[in-house]
C-alpha positions in Angstrom: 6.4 -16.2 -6.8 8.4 -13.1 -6.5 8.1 -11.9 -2.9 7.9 -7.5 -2.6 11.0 -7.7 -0.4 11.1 -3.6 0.4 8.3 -4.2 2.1 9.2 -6.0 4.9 10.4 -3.5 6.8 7.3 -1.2 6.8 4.7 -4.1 7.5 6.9 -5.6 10.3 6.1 -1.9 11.7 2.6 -1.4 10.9 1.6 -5.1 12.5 3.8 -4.5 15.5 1.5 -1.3 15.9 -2.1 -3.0 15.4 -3.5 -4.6 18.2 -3.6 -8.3 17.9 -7.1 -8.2 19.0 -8.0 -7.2 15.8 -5.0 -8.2 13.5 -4.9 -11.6 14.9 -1.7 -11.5 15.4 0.1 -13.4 18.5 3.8 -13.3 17.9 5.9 -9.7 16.8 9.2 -9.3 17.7 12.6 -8.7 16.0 16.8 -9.9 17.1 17.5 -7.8 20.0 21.2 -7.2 18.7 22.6 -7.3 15.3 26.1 -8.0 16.8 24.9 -10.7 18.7 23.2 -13.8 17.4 23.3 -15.4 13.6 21.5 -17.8 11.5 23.7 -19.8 9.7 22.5 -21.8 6.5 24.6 -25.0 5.5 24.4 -26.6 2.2 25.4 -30.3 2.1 24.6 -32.8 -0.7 21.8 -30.3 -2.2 20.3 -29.6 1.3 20.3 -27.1 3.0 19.7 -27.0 7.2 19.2 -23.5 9.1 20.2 -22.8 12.5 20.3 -20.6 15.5 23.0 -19.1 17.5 24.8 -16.2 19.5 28.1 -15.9 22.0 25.5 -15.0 25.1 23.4 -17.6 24.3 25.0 -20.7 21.8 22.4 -22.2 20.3 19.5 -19.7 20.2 19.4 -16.1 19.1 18.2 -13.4 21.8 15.3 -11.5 20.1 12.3 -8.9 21.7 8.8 -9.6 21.9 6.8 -6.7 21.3 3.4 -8.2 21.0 2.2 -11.8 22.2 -1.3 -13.0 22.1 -3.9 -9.9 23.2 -1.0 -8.3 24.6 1.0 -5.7 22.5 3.2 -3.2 23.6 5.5 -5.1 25.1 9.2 -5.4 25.5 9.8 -9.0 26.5 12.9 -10.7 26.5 13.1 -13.8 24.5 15.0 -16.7 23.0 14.4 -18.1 19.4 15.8 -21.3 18.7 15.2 -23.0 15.1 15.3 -27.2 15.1 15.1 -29.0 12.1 14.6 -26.4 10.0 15.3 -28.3 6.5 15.0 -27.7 2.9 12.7 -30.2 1.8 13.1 -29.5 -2.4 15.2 -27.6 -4.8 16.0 -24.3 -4.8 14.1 -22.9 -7.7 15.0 -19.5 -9.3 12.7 -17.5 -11.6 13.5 -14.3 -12.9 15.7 -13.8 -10.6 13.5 -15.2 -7.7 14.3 -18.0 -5.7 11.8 -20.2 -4.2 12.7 -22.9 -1.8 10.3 -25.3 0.5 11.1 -25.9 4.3 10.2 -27.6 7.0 11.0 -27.7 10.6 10.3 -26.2 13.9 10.7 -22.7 15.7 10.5 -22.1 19.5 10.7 -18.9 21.4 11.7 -19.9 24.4 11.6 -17.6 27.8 15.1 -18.5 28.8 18.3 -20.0 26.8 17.5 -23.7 28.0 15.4 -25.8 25.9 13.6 -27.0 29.3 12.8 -23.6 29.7 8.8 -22.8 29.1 8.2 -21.6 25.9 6.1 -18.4 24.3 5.1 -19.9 21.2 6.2 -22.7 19.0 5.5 -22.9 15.2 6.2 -26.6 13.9 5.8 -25.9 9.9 5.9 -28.0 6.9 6.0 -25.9 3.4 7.3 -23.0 4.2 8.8 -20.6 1.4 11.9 -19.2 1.3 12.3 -16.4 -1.1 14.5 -13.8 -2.1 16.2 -11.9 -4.5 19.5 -13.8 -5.9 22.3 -11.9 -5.5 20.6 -9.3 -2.4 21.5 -9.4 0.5 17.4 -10.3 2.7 15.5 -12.9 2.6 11.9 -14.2 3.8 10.8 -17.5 5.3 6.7 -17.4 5.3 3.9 -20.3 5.8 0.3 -20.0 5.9 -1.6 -23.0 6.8 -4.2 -23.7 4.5 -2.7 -24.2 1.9 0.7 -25.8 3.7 1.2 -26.8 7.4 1.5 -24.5 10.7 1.0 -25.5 14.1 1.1 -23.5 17.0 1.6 -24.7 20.6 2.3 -22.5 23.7 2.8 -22.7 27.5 1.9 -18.8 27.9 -1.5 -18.0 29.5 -1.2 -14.8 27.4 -1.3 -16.8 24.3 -3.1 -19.8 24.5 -6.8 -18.0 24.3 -5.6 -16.3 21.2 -4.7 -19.4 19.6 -8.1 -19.3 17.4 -6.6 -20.8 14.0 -6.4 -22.3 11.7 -5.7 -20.3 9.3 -2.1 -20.1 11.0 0.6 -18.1 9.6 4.1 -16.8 10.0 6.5 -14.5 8.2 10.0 -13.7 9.4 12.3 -11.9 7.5 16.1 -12.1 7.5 18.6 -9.6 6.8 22.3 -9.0 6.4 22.9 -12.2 4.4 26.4 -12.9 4.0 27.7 -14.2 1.1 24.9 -12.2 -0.6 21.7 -14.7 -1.8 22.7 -17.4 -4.6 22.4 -21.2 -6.2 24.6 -23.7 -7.4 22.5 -25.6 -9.9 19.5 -27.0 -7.3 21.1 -26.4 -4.4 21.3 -23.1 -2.4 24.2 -21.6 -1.5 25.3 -21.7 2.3 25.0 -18.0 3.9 24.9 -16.6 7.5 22.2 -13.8 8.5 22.9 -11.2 11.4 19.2 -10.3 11.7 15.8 -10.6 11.8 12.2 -9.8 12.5 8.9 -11.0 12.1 5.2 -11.9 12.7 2.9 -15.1 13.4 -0.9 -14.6 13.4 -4.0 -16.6 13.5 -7.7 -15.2 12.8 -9.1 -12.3 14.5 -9.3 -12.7 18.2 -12.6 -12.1 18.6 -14.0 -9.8 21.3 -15.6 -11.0 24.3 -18.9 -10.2 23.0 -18.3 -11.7 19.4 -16.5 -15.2 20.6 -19.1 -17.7 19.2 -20.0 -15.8 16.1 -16.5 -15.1 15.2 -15.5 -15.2 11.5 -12.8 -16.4 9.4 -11.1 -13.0 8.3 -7.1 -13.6 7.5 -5.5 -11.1 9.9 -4.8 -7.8 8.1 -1.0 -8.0 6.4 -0.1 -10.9 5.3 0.0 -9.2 1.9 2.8 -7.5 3.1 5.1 -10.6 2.4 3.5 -11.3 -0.6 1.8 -14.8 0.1 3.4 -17.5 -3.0 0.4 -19.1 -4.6 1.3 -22.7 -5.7 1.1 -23.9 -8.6 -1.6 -26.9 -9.2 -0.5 -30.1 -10.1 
């Protein structure tokens, strides 16, 4: 279960420089400031919520879109907003790991208004998140098979991309304050000044390939170190 957390960094960098064409990724982008904009995770009665905000914009977290459907290369202003994002069982340490399963929705939204159209939305049950107690990063990832990702978007530059499932997600958080830790089950309640990450689907196919396309995961998500589950 352990995730290879000094990794993150480099494969946030080598999928933001692949073309989502062939990496099927839709979504890369990273918090536009570290001095503006926290998630905040609040421990009560075992379980823990997430949640988004910033002083220029309470409530969601200004972040940069640098690739978003075929389209990479970009520098697109953008406003993530976590909703619901729950712990959904215990926090779990082994070896020094911890595991712990979310659920919940993320939006990226074009503006700081939740009536605002959105880029992409990722409403996920199953989700892992992992880190190293006692450090200061952590990872939230989701692949769908095995768990359950769902992407929806109101951006023509997204929608033909949206070729999955598989569907999958890895965002990475950083600058964890109190540093990562437990109490018994429950997780302890931390704040997180940034972060960065990737969602992806299968291959886009080219023009020329669209009804024979395969099922190849996009290239990466070994990066984060993909949790198997254990069987029943």
């Amino acid at each position: 279960m352990k995730r290879h957390l000094s990794l993150a960094a480099a494969c946030l960098v080598s999928l933001g420089l692949a073309s989502s064409a062939n990496a099927g990724v839709i979504l890369n982008y990273g918090q536009t400031s570290l001095t503006d904009g926290v998630k905040t995770a609040t421990t009560v009665g075992g379980v823990t919520t997430i949640t988004t905000s910033s002083t220029s914009a309470p409530g969601f977290i200004p972040v940069t879109i640098t690739a978003l459907g075929n389209t990479s290369g970009l520098s697109l202003a953008a406003f993530e907003q976590f909703s619901g994002v729950t712990s959904t069982g215990p926090a779990v340490v082994t070896a020094g790991s911890l595991d712990q399963l979310y659920s919940g929705t993320i939006t990226f939204y074009s503006a700081a208004n939740v009536a605002s159209p959105f880029f992409l939305r990722i409403a996920f049950a199953g989700a892992d998140l992992t880190g190293q107690i006692g450090g200061n990063a952590a990872n939230l990832t989701d692949n769908q098979p095995p768990a359950s990702v769902v992407f929806t978007t109101q951006s023509a530059l997204v929608t033909p991309a949206l070729v999955g499932p598989p569907n999958s997600f890895a965002f990475g958080l950083s600058g964890l304050s109190p540093a990562l830790g437990v109490t018994g089950t429950a997780l302890n309640s931390f704040t997180a000044t940034g972060e960065g990450g990737t969602a992806s689907v299968n291959p886009i196919p080219e023009p020329a390939t669209l009804i024979s396309s395969g099922t190849a995961l996009l290239a990466g998500l070994g990066c984060y170190g993909w949790r198997r589950r254990k069987s029943a």
